[in-house]
C-alpha positions as CSV (number, residue, x, y, z in Angstrom):
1,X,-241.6,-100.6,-203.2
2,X,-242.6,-98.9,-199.6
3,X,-240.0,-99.5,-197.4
4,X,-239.9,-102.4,-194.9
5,X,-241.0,-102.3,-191.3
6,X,-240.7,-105.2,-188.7
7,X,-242.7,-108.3,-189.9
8,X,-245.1,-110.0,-187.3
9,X,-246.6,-113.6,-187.4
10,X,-249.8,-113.6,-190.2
11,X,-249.5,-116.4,-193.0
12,X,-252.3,-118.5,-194.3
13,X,-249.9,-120.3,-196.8
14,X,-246.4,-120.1,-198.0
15,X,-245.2,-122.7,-201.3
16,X,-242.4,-123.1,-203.0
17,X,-242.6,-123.9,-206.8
18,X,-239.4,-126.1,-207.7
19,X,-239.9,-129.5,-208.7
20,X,-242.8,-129.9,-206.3
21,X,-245.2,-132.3,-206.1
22,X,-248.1,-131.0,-204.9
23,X,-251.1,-131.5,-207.0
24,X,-252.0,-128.4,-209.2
25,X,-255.3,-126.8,-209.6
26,X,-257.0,-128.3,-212.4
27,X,-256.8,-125.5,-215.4
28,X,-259.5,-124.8,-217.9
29,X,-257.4,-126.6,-220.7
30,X,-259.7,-124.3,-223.6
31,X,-257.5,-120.8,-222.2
32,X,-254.2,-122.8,-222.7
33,X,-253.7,-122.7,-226.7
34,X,-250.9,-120.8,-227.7
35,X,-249.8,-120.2,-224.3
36,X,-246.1,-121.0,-224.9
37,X,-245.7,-119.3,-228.2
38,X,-246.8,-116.2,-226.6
39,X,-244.3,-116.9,-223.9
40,X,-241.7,-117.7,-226.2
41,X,-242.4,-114.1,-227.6
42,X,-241.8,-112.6,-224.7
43,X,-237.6,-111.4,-225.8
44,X,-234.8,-110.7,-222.7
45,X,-232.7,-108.4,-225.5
46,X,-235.8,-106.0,-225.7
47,X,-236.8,-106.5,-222.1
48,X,-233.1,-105.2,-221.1
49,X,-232.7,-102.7,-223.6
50,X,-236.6,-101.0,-222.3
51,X,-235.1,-101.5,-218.4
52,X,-231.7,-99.6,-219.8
53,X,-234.2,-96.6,-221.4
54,X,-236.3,-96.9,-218.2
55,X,-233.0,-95.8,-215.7
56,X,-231.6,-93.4,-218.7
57,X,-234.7,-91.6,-217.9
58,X,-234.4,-91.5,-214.2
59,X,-231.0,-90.3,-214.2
60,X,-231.7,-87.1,-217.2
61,X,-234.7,-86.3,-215.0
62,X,-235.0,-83.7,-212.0
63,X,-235.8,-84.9,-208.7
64,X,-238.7,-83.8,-206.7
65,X,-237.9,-80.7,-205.0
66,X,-237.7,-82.0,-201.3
67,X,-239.1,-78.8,-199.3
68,X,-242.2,-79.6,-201.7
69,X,-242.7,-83.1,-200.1
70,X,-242.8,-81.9,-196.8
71,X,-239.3,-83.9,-196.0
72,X,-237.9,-82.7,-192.4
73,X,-234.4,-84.0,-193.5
74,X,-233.7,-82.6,-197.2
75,X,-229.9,-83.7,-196.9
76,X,-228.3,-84.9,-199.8
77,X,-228.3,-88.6,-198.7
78,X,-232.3,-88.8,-198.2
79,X,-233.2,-90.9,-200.7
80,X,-236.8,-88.8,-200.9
81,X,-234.6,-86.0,-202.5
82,X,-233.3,-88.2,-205.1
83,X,-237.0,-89.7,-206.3
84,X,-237.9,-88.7,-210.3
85,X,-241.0,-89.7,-212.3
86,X,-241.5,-87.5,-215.1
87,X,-239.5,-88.6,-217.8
88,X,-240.1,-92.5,-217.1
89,X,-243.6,-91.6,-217.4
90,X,-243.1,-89.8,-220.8
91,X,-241.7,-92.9,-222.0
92,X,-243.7,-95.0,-220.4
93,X,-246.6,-93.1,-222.1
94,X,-244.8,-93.3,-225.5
95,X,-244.4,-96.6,-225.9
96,X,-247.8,-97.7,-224.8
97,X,-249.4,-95.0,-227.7
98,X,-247.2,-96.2,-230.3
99,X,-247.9,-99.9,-229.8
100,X,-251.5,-98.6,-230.8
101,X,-253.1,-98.6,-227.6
102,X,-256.5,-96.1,-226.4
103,X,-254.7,-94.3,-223.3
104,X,-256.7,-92.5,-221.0
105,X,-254.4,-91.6,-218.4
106,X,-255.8,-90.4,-215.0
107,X,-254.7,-87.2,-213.5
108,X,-255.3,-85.6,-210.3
109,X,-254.2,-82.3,-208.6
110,X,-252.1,-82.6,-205.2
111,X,-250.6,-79.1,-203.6
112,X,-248.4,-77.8,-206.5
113,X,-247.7,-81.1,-208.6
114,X,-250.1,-83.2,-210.5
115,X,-250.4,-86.6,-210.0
116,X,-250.7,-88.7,-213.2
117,X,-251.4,-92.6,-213.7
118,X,-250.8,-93.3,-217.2
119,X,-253.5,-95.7,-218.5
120,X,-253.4,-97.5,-221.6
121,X,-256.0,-100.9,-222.7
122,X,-257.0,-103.2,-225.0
123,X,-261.0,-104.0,-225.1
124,X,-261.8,-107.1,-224.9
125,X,-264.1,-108.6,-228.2
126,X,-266.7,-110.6,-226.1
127,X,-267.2,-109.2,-221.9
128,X,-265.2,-105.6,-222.4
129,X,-266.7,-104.6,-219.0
130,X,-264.9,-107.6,-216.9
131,X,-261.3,-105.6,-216.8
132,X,-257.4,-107.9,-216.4
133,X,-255.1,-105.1,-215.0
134,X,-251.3,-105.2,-214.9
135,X,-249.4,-102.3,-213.4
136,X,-245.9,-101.2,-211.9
137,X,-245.2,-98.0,-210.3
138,X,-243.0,-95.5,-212.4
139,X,-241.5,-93.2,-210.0
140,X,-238.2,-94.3,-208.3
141,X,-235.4,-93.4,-206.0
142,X,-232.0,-92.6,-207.7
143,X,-231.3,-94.5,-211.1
144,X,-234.3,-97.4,-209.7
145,X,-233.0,-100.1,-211.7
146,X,-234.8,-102.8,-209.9
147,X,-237.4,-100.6,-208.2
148,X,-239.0,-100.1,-210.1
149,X,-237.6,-99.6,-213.8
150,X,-237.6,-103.7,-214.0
151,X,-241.3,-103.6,-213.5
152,X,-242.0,-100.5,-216.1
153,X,-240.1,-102.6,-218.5
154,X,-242.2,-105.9,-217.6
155,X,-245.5,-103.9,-218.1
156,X,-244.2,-102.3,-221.6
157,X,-242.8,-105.9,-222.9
158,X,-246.5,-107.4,-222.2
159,X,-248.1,-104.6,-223.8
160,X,-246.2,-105.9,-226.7
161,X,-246.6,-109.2,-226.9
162,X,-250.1,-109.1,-226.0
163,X,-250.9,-106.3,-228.7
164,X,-250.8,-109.5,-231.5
165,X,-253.8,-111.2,-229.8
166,X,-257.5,-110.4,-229.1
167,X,-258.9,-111.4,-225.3
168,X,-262.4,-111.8,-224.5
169,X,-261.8,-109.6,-221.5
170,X,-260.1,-105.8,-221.3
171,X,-256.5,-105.7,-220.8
172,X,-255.0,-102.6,-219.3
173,X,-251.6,-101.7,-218.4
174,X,-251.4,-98.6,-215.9
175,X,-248.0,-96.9,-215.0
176,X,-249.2,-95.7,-211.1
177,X,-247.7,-92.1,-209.9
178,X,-245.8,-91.6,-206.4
179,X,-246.1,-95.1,-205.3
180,X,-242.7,-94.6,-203.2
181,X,-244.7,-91.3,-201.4
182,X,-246.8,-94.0,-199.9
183,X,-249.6,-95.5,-202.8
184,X,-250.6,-92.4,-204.1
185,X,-251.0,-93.1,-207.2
186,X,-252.7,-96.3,-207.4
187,X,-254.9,-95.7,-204.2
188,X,-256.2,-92.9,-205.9
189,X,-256.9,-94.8,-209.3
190,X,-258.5,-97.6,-207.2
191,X,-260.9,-95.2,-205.3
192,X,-261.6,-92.8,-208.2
193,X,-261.3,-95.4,-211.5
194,X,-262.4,-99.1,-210.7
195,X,-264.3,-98.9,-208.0
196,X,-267.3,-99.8,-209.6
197,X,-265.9,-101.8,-212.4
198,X,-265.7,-105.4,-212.8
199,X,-261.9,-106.3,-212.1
200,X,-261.1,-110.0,-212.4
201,X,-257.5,-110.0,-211.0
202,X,-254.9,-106.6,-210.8
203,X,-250.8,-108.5,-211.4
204,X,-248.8,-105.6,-209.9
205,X,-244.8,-105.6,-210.7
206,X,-242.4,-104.0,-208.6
207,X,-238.8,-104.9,-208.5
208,X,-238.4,-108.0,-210.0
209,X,-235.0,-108.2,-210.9
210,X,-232.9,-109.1,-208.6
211,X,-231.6,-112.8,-208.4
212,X,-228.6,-114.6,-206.1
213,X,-228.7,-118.0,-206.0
214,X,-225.6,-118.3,-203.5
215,X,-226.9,-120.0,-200.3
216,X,-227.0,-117.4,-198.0
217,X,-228.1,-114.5,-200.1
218,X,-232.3,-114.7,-198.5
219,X,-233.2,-113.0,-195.6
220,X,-236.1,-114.1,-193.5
221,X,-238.0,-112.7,-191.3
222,X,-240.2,-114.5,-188.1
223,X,-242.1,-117.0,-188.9
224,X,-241.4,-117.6,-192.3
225,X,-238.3,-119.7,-193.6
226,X,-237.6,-118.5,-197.1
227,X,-235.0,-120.6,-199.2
228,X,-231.6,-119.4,-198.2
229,X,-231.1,-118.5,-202.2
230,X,-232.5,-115.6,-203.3
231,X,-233.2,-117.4,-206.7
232,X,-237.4,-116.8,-206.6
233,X,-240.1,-114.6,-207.5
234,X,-242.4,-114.1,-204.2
235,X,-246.1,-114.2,-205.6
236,X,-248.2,-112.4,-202.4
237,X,-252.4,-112.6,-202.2
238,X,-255.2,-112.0,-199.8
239,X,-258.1,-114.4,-199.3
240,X,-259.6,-112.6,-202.0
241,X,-257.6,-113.5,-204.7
242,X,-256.6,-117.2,-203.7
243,X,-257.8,-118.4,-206.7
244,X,-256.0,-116.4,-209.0
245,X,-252.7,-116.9,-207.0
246,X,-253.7,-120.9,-207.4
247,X,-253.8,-120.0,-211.2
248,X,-250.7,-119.0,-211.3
249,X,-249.0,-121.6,-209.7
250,X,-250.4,-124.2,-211.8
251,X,-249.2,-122.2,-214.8
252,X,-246.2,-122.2,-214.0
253,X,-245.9,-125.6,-213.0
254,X,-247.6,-126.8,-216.5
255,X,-245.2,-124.8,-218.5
256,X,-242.0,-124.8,-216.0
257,X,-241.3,-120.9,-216.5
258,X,-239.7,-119.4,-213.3
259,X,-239.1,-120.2,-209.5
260,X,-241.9,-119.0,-207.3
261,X,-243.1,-118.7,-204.0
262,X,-246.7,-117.7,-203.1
263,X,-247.5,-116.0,-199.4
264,X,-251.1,-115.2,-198.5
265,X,-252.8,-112.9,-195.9
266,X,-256.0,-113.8,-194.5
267,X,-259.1,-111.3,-195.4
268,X,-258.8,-108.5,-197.4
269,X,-255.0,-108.3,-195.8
270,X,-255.7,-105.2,-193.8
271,X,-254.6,-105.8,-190.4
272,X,-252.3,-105.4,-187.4
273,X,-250.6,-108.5,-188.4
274,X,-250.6,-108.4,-192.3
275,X,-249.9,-104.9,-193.1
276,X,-246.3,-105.4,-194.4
277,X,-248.0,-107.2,-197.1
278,X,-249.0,-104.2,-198.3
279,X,-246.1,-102.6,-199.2
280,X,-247.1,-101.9,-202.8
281,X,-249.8,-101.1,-205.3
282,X,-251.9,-104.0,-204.8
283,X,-252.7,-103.1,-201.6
284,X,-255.3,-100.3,-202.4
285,X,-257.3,-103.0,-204.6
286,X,-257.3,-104.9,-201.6
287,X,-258.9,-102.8,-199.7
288,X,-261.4,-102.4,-202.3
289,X,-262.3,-106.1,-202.6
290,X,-260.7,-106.3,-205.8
291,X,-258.7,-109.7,-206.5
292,X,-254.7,-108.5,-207.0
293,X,-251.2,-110.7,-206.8
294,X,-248.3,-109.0,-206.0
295,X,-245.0,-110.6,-208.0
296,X,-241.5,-108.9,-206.3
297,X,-238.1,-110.3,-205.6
298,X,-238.9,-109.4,-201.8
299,X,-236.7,-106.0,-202.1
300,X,-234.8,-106.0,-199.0
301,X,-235.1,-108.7,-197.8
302,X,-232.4,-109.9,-200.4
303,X,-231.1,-106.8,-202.5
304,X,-228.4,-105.0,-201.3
305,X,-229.5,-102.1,-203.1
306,X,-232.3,-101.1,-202.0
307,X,-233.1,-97.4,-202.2
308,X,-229.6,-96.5,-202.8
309,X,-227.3,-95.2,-205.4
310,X,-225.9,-98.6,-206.3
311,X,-229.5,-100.1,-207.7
312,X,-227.6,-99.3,-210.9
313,X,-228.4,-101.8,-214.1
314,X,-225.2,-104.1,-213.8
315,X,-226.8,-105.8,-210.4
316,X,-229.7,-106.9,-212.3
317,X,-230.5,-110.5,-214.0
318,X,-231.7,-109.8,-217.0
319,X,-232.6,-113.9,-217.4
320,X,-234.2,-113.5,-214.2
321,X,-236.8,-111.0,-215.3
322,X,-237.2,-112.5,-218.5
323,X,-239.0,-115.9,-216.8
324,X,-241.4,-113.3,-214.8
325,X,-242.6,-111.4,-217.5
326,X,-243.1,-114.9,-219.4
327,X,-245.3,-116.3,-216.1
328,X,-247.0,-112.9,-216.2
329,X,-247.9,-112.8,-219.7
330,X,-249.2,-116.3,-219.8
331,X,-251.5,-115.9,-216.4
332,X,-252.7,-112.4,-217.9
333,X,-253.8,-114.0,-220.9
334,X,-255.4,-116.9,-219.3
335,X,-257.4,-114.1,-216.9
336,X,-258.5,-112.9,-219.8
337,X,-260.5,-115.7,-221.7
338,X,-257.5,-117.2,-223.7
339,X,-255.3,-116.2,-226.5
340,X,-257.7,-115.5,-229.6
């Protein structure tokens, strides 16, 4: 995840999910068969073991070469001169071919390095050309065990569990390049792949592993309030993808997976006032009109560990990732017509 910069006023609506008793969005009950098997297939030992493989590759992998990045300060406590990608994306590409999946990764040429998205999907049997999208970034700072090996983990677990089923809709998983460089990447995927493709809703994962539940352990930032447990998942949307954010909620509320919060940016969230909800790979289908939730643990805002040495696998909760992948998997195959 980008880093953090100061927060100004720009919320259209911020919920908790926790026993509440608002009224959910009425769901089409015909995608909601076998909706809790396949969450129930979703397994924390595997999920934990692919996170552990995930950070074994940052940490045998050579960092970026720092002069090449055009970093002023190339001391050896920049985190920009710690930040790997190759060998999560080898595994990353790996796994997703020897579930079976057509990959078509996406690769671009920037000064000396090539930039490389790995793409893999499943066509859908009835509307292939209406596309679901999940995706986390693969590159990281140090060993990036919750930013963003947690969400190269969730992305490879639902690839998975979703490879037993057939959708009426295209499911594709994408591992985006250089997110931490600032979206490169997935901007370039958005403007050079799907711009002229029909995507229903991008779920983008980027650290999603970090849990505290001691009072205390939450940050907030002017105007907003958060819990003060750091015990949630923080769903974010634009105008443009209310609906699927609603979607979500109500999902979770029928099938009582995780605690969530949902935050929403007026528009298409490109403003003075909103861009700090843009800290991640949604933000470039955003900017395209394309619908796209954002599910984080709000980084630094509650993890001590932030770009630094210590996000190390031990601060993790493995439990905690575990119910996000399950709310993901179940609102990914809902997006996408329905378990068949």
């Amino acid at each position: 995840m980008s880093p953090l910069r100061q927060l100004t006023p720009l919320w259209m609506a911020v919920a908790l999910s926790a026993g509440c008793t608002t009224e959910p969005l009425t769901l089409d009950e015909s995608r909601l068969s076998g909706l809790p098997e396949l969450s129930a297939a979703v397994d924390e030992v595997r999920l934990k073991s692919t996170v552990e493989a995930v950070v074994a590759a940052h940490r045998s992998d050579t960092p970026l070469d720092c002069t090449r990045l055009g970093i002023p300060d190339a001391s050896p406590d920049n985190p920009f001169c710690h930040l790997t990608r190759e060998k999560a994306r080898e595994y990353m590409y790996r796994e997703l071919q020897e579930l079976g999946y057509t990959m078509n990764d996406q690769v671009s040429r920037d000064g000396g390095f090539d930039v490389v998205n790995v793409v893999a999907e499943k066509r859908g049997t009835r509307i292939p050309d209406e596309v679901v999208l999940v995706g986390a970034h693969y590159d990281a700072f140090y060993a990036g065990a919750d930013d963003n090996s947690t969400g190269v983990a969730a992305v490879l677990e639902l690839a998975r569990v979703l490879s037993a089923h057939s959708f009426e809709r295209t499911v594709r998983f994408v591992g985006f390049d250089l997110e931490e460089l600032g979206l490169v990447g997935s901007t370039r995927y958005v403007n050079e792949q799907v711009k002229d493709e029909k995507v229903v809703v991008a779920l983008i994962l980027d650290s999603i592993g970090y849990r505290n539940t001691a009072p205390g352990s939450q940050q907030s930032v002017p105007p907003l309030a958060f819990p003060s447990a750091a015990d949630f998942i923080l769903a974010t949307t634009n105008a443009h993808s209310s609906r699927h954010a609603d979607e979500l909620w109500a999902l979770n509320q029928r099938l009582g997976l995780t605690r969530m919060m949902t935050i929403g940016a007026p528009d298409n969230g490109n403003g003075p006032a909103t861009g700090d909800l843009m800290r991640s790979d949604h933000a470039p289908f955003w900017l395209a009109g394309k619908p796209a939730i954002f599910l984080g643990d709000t980084a630094d805002l509650r993890n001590p560990h932030y770009h630094q040495p210590t996000d190390t696998l031990d601060t993790l909760d493995p439990g905690f990732v575990t119910e996000v992948v399950r709310l993901s998997a179940v609102s990914l195959a809902y997006w996408a017509g329905g378990v068949q």
